[in-house]
C-alpha angles and dihedrals in degrees: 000000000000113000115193101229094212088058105048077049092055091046090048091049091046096052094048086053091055105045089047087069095040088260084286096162085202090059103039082056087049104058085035095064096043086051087055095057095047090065096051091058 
């Protein structure tokens, strides 16, 4: 079976990213949103 590389990479990534904040949905937005308006700066 083909696996795309990129994507297994985004699910791992993803996965790291939620258990760091103990899967809170609530905190994973969180950090989420502030990320998003450092960016923009």
């Amino acid at each position: 079976m083909w696996t795309d590389e990129i994507v297994e990479e985004i699910h791992r990534i993803r996965e790291k990213y939620a258990e760091f904040f103990n899967y809170d949905l609530d905190a994973i937005f969180a950090s989420l949103r502030k990320n998003e308006g450092a960016e923009k700066s």
